[in-house]
DSSP file (Angstrom, degrees, kcal/mol; ACC not computed):
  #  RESIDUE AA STRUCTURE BP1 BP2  ACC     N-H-->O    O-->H-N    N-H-->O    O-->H-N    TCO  KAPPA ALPHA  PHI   PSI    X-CA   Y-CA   Z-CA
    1    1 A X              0   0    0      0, 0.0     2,-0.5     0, 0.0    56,-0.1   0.000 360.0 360.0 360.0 154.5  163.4   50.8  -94.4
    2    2 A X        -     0   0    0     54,-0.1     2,-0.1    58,-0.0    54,-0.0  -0.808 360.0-144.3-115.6 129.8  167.0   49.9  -94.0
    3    3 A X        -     0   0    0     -2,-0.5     2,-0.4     2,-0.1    54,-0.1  -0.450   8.2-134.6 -94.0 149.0  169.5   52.7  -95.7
    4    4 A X        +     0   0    0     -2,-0.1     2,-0.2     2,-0.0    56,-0.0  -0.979  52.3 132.3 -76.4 106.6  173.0   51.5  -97.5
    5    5 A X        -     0   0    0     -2,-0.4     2,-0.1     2,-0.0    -2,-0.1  -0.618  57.4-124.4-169.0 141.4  175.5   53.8  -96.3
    6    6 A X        -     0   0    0     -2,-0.2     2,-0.3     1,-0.1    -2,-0.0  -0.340  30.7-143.6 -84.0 133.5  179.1   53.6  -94.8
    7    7 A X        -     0   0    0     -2,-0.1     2,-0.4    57,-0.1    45,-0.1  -0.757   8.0-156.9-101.5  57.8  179.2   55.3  -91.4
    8    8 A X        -     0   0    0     -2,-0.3     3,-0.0     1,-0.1    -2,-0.0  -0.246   8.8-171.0 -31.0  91.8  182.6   57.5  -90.2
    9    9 A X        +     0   0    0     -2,-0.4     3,-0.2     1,-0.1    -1,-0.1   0.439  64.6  82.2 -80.3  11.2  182.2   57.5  -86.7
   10   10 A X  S    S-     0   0    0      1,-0.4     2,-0.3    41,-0.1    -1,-0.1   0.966 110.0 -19.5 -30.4 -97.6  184.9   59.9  -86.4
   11   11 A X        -     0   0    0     40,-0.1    -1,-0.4     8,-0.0     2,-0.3  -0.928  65.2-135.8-133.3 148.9  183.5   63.0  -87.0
   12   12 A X    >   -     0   0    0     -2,-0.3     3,-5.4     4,-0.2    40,-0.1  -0.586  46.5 -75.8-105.7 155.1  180.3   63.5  -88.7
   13   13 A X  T 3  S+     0   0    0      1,-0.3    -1,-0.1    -2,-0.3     3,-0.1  -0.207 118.8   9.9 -56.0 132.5  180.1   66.4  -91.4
   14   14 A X  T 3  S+     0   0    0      1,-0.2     2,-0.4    -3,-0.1    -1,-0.3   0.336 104.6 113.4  61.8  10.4  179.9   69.9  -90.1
   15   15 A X    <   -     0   0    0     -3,-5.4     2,-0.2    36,-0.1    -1,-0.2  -0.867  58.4-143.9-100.5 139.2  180.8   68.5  -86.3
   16   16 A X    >>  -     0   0    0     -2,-0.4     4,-2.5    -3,-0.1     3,-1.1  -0.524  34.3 -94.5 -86.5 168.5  184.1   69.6  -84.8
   17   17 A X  H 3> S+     0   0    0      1,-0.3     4,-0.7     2,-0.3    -1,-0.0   0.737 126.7  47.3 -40.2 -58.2  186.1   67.0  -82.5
   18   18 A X  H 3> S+     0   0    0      2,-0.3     4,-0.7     1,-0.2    -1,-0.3   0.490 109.4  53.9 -83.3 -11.3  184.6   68.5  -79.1
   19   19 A X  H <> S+     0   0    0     -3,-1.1     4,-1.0     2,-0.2    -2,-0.3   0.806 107.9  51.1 -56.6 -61.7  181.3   68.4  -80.8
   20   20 A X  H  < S+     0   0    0     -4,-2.5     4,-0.3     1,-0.2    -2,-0.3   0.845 114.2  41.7 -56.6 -38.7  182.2   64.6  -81.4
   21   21 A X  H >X S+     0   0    0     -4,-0.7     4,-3.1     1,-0.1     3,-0.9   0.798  94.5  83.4-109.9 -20.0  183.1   63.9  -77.7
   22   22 A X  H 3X S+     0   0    0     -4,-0.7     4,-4.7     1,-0.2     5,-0.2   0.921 100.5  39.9 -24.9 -49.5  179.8   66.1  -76.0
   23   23 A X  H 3X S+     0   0    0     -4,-1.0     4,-0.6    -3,-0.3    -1,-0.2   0.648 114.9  51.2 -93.4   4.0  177.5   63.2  -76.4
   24   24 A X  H <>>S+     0   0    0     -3,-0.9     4,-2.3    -4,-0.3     5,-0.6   0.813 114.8  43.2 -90.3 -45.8  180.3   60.5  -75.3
   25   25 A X  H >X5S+     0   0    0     -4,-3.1     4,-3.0     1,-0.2     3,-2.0   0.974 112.1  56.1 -69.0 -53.7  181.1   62.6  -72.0
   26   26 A X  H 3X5S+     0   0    0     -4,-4.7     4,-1.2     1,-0.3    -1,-0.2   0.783 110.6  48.3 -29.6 -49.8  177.0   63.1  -71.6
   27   27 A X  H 3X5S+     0   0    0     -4,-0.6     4,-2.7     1,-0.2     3,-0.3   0.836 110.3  47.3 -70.0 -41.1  176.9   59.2  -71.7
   28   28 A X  H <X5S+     0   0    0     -4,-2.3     4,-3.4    -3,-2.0     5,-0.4   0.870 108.9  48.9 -92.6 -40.1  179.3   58.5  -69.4
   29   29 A X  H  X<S+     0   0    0     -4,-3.0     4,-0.6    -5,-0.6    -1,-0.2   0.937 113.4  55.0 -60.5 -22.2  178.4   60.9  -66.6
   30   30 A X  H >X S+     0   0    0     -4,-1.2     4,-1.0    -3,-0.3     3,-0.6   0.977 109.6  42.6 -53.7 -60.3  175.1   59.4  -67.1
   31   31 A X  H 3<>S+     0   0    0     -4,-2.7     5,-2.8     1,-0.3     3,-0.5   0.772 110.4  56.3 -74.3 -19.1  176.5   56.0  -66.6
   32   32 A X  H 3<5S+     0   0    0     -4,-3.4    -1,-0.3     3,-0.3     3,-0.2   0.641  98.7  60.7 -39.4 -32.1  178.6   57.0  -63.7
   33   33 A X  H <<5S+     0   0    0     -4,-0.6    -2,-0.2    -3,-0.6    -1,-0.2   0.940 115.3  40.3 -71.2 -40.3  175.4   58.4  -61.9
   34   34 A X  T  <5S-     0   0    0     -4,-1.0    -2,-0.2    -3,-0.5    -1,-0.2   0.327 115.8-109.6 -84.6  -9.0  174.4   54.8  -62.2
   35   35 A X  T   5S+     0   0    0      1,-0.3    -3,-0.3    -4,-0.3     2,-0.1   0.247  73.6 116.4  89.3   6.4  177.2   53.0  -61.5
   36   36 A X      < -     0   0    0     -5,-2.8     2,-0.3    -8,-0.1    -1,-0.3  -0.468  56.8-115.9-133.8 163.6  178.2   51.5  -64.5
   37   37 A X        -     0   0    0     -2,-0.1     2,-0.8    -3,-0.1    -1,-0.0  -0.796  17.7-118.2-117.8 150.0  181.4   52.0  -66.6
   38   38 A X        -     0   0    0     -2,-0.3     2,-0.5     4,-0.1   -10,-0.0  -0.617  45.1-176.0 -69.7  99.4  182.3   53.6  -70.4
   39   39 A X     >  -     0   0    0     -2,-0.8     4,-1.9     1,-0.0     0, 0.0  -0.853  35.5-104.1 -89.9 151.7  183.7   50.3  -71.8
   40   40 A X  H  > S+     0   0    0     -2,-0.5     4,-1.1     2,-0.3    -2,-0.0   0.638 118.8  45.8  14.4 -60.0  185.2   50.4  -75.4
   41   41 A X  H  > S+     0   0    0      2,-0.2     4,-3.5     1,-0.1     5,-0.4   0.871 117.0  54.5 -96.8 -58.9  182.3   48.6  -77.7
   42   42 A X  H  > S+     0   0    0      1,-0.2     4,-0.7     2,-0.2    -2,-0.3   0.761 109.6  42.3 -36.9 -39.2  179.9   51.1  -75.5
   43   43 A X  H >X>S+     0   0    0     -4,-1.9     3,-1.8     2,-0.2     4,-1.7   0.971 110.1  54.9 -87.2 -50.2  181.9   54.1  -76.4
   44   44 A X  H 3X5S+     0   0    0     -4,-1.1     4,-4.1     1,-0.2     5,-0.3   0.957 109.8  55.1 -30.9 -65.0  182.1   52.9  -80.3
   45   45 A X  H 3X5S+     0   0    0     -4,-3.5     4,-1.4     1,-0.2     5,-0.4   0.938 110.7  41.8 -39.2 -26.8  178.0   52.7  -80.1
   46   46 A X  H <X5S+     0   0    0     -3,-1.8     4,-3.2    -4,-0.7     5,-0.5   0.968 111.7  49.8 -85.5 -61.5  177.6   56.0  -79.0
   47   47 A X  H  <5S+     0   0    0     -4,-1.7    -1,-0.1     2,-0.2    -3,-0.1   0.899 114.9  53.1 -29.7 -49.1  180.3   57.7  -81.5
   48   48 A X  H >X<S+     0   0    0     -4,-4.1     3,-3.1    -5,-0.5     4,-0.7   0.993 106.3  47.3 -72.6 -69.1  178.4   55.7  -84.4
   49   49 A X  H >< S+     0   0    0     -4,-1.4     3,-1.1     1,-0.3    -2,-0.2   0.878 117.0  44.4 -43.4 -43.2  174.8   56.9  -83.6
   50   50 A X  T 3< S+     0   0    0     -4,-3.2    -1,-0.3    -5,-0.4    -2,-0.2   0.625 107.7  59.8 -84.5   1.1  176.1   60.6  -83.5
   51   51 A X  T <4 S+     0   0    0     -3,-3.1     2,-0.4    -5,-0.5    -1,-0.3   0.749  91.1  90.3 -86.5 -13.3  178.1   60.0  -86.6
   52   52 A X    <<  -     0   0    0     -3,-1.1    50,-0.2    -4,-0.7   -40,-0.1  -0.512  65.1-155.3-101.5 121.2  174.8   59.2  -88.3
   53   53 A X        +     0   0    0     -2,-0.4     2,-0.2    48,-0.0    -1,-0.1   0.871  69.4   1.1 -73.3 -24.3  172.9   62.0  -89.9
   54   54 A X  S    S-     0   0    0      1,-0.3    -2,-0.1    47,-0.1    48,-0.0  -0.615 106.1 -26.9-137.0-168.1  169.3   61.1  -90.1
   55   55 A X        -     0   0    0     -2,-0.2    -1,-0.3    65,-0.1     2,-0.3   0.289  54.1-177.9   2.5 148.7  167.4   57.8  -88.7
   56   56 A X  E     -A  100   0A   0     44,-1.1    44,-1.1    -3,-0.1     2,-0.3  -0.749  22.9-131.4-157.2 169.5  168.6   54.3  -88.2
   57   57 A X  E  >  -A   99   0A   0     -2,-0.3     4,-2.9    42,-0.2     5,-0.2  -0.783  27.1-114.8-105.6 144.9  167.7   51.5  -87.3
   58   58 A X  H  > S+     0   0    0     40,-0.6     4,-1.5    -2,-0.3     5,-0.1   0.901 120.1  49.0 -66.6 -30.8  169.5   48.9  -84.6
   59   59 A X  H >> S+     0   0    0      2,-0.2     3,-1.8     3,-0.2     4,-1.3   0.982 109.9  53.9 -45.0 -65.8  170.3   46.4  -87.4
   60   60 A X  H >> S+     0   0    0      1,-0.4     3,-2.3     2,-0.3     4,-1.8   0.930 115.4  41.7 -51.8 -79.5  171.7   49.3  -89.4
   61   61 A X  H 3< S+     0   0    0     -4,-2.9    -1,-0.4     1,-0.3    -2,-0.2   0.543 102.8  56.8 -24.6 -46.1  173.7   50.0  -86.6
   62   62 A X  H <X S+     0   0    0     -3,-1.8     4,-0.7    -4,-1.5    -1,-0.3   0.699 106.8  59.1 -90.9 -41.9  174.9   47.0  -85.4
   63   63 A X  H X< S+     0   0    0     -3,-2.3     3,-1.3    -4,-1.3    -2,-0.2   0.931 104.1  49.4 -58.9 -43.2  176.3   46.6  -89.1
   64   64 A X  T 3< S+     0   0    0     -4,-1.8    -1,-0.3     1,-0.3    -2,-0.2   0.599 108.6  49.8 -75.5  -0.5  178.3   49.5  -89.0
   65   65 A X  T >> S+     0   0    0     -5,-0.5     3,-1.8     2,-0.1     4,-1.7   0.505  78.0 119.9-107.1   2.8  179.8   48.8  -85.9
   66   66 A X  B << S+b   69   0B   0     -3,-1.3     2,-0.9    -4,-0.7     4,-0.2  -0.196  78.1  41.5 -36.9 138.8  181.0   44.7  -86.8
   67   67 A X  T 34 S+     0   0    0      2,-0.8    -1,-0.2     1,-0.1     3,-0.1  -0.175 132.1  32.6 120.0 -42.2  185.0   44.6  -86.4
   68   68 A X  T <4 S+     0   0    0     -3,-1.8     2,-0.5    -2,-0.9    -2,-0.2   0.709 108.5  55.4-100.1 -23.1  184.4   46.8  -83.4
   69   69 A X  B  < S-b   66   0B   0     -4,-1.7    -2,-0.8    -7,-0.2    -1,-0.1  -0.960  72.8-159.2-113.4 113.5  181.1   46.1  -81.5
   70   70 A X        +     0   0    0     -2,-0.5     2,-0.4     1,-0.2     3,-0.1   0.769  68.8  26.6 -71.4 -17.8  181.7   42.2  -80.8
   71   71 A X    >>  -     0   0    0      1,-0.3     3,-1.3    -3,-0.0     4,-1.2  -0.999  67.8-132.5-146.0 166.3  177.9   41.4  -80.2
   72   72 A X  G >4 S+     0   0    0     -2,-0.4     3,-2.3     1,-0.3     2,-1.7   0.958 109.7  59.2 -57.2 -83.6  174.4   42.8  -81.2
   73   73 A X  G 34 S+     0   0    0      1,-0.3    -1,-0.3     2,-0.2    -3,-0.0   0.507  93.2  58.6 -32.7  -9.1  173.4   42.6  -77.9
   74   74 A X  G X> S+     0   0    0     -2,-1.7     4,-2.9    -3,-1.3     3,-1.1   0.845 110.6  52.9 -94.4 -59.2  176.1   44.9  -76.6
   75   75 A X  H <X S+     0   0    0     -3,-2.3     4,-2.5    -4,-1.2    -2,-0.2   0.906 109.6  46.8 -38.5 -67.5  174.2   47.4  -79.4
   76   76 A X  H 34 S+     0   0    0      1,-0.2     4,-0.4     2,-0.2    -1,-0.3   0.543 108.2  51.4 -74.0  -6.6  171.0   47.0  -78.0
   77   77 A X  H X> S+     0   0    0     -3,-1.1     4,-3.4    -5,-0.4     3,-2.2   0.910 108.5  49.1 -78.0 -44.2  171.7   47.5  -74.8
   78   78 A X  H 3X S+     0   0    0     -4,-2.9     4,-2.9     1,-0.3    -2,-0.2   0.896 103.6  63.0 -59.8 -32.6  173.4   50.6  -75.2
   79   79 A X  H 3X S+     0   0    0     -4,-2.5     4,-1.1     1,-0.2    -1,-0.3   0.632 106.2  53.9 -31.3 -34.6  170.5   51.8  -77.3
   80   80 A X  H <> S+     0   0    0     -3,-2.2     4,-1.0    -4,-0.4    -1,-0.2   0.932 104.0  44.3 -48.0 -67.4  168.9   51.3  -74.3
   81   81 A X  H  X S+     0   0    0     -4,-3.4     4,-1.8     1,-0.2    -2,-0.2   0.895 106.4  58.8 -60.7 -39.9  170.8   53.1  -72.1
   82   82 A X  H  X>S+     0   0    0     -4,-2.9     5,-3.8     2,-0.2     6,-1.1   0.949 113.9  44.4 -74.7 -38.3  171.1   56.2  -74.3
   83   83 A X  I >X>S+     0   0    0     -4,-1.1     3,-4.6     4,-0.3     4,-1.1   0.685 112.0  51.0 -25.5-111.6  166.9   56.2  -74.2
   84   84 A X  I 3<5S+     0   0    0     -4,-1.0    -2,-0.2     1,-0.5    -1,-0.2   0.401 116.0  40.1 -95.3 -46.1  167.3   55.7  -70.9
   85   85 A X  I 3<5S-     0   0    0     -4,-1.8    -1,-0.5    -5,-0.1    -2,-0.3   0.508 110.5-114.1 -92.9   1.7  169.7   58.7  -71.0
   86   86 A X  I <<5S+     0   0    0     -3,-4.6    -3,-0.2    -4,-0.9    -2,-0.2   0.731  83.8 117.2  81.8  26.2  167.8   60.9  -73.3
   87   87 A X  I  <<S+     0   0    0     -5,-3.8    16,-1.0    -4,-1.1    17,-0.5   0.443  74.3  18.9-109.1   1.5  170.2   60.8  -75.8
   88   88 A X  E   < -C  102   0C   0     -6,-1.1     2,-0.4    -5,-0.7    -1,-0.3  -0.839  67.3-131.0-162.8 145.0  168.2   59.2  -78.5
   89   89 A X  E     -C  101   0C   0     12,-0.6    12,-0.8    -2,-0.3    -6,-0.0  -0.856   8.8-134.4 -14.0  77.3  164.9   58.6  -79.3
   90   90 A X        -     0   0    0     -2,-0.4     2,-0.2    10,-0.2    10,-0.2  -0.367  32.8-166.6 -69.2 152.5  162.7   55.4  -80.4
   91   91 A X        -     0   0    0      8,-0.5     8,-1.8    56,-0.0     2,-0.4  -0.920  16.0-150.4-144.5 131.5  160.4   56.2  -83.4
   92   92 A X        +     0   0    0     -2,-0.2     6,-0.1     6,-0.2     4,-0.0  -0.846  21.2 166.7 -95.6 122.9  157.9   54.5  -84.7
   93   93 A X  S    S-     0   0    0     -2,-0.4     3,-0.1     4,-0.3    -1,-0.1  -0.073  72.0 -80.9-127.6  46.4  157.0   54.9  -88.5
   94   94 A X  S    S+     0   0    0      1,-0.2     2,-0.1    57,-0.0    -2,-0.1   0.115  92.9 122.9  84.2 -35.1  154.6   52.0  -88.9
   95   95 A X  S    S-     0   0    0      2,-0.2    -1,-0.2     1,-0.0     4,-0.1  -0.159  74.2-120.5  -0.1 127.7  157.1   49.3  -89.3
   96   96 A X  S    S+     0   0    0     -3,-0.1     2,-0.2    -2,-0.1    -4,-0.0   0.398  99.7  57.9 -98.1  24.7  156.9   46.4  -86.9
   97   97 A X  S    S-     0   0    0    -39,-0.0    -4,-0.3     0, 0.0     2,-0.2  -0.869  90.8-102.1-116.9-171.1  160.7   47.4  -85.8
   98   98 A X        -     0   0    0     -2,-0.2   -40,-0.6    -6,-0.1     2,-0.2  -0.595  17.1-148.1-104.6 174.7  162.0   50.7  -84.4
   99   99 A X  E     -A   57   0A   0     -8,-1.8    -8,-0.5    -2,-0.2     2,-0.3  -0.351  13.0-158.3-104.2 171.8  163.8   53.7  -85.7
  100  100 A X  E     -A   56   0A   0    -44,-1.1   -44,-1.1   -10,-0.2     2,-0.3  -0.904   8.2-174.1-134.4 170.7  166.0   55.6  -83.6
  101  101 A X  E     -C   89   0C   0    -12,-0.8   -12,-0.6    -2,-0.3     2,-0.5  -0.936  32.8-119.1-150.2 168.3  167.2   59.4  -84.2
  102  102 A X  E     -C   88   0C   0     -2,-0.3   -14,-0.2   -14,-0.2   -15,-0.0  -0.929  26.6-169.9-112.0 134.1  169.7   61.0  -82.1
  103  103 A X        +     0   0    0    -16,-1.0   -15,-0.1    -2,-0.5    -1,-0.1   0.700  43.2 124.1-112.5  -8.7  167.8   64.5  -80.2
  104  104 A X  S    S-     0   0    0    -17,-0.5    -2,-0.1     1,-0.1   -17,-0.0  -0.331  96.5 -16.8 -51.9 161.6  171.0   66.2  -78.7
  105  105 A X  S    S+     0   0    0      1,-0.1     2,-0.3     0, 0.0    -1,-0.1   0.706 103.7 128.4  32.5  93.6  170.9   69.9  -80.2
  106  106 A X        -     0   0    0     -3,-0.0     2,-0.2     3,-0.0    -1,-0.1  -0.584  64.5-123.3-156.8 126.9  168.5   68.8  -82.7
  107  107 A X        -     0   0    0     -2,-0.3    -3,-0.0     1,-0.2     0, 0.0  -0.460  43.0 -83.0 -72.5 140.6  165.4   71.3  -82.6
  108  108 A X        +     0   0    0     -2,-0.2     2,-0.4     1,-0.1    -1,-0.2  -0.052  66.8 165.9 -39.1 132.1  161.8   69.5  -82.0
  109  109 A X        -     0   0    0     37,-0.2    39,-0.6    15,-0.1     2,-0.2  -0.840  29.1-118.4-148.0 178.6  160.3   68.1  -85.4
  110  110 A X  E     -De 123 148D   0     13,-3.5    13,-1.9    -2,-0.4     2,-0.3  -0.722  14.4-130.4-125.1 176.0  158.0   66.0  -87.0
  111  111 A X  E     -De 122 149D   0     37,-0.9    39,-1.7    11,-0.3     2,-0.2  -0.861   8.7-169.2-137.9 137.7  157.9   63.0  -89.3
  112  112 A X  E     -De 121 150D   0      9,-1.1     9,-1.7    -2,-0.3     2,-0.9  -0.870  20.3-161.1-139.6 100.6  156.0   62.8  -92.3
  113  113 A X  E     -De 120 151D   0     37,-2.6    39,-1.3     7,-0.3     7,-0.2  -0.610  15.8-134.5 -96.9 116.9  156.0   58.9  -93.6
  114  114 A X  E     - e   0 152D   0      5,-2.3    39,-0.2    -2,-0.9    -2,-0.0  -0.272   8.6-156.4 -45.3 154.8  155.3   57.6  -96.9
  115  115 A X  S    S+     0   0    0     37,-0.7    -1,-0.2    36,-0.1    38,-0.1   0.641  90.6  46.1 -83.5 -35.7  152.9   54.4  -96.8
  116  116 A X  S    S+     0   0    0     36,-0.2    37,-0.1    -3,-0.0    -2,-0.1   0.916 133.1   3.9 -89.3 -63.7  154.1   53.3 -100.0
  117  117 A X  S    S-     0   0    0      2,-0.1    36,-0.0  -116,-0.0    -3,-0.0   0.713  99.1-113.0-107.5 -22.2  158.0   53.4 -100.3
  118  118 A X        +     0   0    0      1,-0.4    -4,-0.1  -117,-0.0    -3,-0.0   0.509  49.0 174.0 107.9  -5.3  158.6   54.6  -96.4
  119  119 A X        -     0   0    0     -6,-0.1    -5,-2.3     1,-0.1    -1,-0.4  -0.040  13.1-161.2 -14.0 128.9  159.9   57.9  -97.2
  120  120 A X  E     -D  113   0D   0     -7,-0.2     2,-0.6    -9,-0.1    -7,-0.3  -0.943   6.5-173.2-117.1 126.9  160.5   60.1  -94.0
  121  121 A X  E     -D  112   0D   0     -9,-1.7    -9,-1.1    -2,-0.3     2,-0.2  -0.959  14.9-139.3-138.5 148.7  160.7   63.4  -94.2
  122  122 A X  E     +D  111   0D   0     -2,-0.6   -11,-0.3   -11,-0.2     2,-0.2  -0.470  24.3 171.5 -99.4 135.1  161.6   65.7  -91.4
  123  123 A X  E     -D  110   0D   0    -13,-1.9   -13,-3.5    -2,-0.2     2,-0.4  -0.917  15.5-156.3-150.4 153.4  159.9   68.9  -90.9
  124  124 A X        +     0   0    0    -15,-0.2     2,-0.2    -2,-0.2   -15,-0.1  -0.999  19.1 160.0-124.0 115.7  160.0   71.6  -88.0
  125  125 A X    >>  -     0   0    0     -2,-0.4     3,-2.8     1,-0.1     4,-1.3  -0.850  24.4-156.2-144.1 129.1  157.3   74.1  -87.2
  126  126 A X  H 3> S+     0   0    0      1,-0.4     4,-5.1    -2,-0.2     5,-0.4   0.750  91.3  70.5 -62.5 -32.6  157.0   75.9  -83.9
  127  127 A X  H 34 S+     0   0    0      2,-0.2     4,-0.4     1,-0.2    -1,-0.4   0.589  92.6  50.7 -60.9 -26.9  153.9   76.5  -84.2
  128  128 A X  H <> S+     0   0    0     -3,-2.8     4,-3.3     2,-0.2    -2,-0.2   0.774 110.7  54.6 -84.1 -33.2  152.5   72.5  -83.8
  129  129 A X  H >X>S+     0   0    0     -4,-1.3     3,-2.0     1,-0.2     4,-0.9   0.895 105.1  49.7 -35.4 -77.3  154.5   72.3  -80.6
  130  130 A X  H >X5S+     0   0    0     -4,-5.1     4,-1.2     1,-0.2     3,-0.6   0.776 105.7  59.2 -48.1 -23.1  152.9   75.2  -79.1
  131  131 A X  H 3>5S+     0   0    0     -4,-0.4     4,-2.7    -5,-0.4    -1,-0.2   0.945 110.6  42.7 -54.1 -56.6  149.5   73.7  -80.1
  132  132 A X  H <X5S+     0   0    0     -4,-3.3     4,-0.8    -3,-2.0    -1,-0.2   0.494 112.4  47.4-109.1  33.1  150.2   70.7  -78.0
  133  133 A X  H <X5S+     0   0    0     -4,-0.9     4,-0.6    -3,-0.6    -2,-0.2   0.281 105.7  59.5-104.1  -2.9  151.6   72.1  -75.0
  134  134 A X  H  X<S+     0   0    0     -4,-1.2     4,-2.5    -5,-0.5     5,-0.3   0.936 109.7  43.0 -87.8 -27.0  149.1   74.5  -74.8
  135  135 A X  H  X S+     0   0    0     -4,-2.7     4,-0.9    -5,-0.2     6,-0.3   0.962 107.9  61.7 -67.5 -31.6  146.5   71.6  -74.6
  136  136 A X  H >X>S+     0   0    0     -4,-0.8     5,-2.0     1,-0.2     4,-1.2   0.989 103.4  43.1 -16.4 -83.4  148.8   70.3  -72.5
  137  137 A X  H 3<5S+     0   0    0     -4,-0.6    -2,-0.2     2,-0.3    -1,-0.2   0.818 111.4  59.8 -45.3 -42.6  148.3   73.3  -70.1
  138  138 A X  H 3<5S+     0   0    0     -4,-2.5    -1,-0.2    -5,-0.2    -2,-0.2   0.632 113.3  38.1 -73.6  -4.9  144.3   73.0  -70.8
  139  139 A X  H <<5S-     0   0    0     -3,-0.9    -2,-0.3    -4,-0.9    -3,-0.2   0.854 114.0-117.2-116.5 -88.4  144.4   69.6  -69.4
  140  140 A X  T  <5 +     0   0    0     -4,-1.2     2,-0.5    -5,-0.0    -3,-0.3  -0.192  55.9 168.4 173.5  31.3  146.8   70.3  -66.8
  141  141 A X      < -     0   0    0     -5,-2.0     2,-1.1    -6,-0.3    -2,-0.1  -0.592  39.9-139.7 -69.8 119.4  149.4   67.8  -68.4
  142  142 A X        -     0   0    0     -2,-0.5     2,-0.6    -5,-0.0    -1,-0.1  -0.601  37.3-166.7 -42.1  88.5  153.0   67.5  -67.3
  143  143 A X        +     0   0    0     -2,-1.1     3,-0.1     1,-0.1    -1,-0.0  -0.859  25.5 159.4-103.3 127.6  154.3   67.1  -70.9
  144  144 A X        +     0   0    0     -2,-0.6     2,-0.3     1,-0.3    -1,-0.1   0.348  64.1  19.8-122.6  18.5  157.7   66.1  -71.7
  145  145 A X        -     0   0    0      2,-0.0     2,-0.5     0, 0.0    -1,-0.3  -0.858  61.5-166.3-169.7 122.4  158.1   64.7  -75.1
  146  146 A X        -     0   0    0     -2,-0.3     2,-0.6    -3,-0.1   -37,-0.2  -0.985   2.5-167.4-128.5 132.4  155.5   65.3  -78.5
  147  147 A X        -     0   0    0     -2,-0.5     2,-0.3   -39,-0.1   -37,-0.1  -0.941   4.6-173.7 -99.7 129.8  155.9   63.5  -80.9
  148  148 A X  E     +e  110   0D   0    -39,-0.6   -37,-0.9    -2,-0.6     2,-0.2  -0.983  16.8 162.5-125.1 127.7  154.0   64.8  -84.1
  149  149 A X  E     -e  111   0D   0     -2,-0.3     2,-0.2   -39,-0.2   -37,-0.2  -0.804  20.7-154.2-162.3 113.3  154.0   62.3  -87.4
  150  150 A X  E     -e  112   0D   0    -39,-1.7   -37,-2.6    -2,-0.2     2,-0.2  -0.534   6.3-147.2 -81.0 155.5  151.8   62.2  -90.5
  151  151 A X  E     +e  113   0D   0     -2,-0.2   -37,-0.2   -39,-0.2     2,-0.2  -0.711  46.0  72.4-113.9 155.7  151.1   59.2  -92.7
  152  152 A X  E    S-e  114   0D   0    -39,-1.3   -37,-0.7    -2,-0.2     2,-0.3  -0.805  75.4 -12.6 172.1-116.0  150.5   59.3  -96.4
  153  153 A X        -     0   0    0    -39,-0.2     2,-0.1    -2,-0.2   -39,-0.1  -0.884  43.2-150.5-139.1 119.3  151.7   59.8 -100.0
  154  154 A X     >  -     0   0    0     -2,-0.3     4,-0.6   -34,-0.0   -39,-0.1  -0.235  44.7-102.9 -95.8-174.9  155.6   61.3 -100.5
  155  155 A X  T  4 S+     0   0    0      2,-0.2     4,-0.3    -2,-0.1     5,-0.0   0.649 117.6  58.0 -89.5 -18.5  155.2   63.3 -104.1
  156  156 A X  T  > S+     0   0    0      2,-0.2     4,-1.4     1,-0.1     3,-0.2   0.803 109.0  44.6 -71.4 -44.1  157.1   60.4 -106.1
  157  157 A X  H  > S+     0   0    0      1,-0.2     4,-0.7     2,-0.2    -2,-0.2   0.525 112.3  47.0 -81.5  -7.1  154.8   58.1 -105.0
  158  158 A X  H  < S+     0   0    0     -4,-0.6    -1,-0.2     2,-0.2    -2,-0.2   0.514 108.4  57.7 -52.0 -39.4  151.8   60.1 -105.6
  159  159 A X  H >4 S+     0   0    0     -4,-0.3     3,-3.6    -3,-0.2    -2,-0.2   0.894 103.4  54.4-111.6 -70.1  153.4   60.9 -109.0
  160  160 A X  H 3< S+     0   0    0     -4,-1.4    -2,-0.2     1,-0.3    -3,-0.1   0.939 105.6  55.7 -37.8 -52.2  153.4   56.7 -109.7
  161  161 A X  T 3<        0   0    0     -4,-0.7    -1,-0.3     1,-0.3    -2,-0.2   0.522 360.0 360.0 -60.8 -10.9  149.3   56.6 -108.9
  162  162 A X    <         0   0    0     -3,-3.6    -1,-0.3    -4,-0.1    -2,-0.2   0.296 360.0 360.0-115.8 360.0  148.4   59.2 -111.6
């Protein structure tokens, strides 16, 4: 579901300045391994996604950057690359478009999605990682990425049904 809310790409609340510029230098040594150069509307994508607290979506995105980003397709590519570079994340929550989240420093979680209004709520417990890397490990799977996300009822919408 597509959030309203105006987007500081600046610095994002509780991040300091060098905090702000970590995931910009990450990106660019990335795209230097590759050949390719930090332009301008690329560095603006990157600034906005880490400015961003929770979720978004590439529309979302792409709005908050008009004035700066001149075309969508400059958005989705870099979305690309920062996948590509393991600095954010597609998520699916049911929806026939994607989510993103941004995973530097951000400890392994789960998703819990409403059916009804689309609610997501975020939860961390160590204890379902280790569950599936140890089947990992019974299977002899190279695992590098779980993603763990229940479907259901949020408590508001639960609330409505009664």
């Amino acid at each position: 579901m597509a959030n309203k809310r105006q987007v500081d790409a600046s610095v994002a609340p509780g991040q300091s300045e060098r905090e702000m510029n970590r995931p910009v230098e990450l990106f660019e040594a990335f795209l230097r391994r590759r050949g390719l150069h930090i332009t301008q509307p690329r560095r603006a994508v990157v600034e906005t996604v880490f400015a961003l607290p929770t979720h978004f979506e590439a529309a979302e995105l792409w709005a908050a950057l008009r004035g700066s980003v001149s075309s969508a397709a400059t958005v989705y590519r870099t979305l690309e690359l920062l996948e590509q570079a393991g600095l954010v994340r597609r998520v699916s929550f049911g929806e026939a478009h994607a989510h993103y989240e941004h995973t530097l420093g951000r400890e392994d979680h789960g998703h819990l999605v409403c059916r009804d209004c689309g609610k997501v709520i975020e939860f961390s417990d160590p204890g379902l990682t280790q569950v599936v890397a140890r089947a990992a490990a019974r299977h002899g799977f190279n695992l590098s990425e779980a993603v763990i996300q229940g479907y259901g009822l949020c408590r508001a919408c639960q609330a409505k049904r009664l």
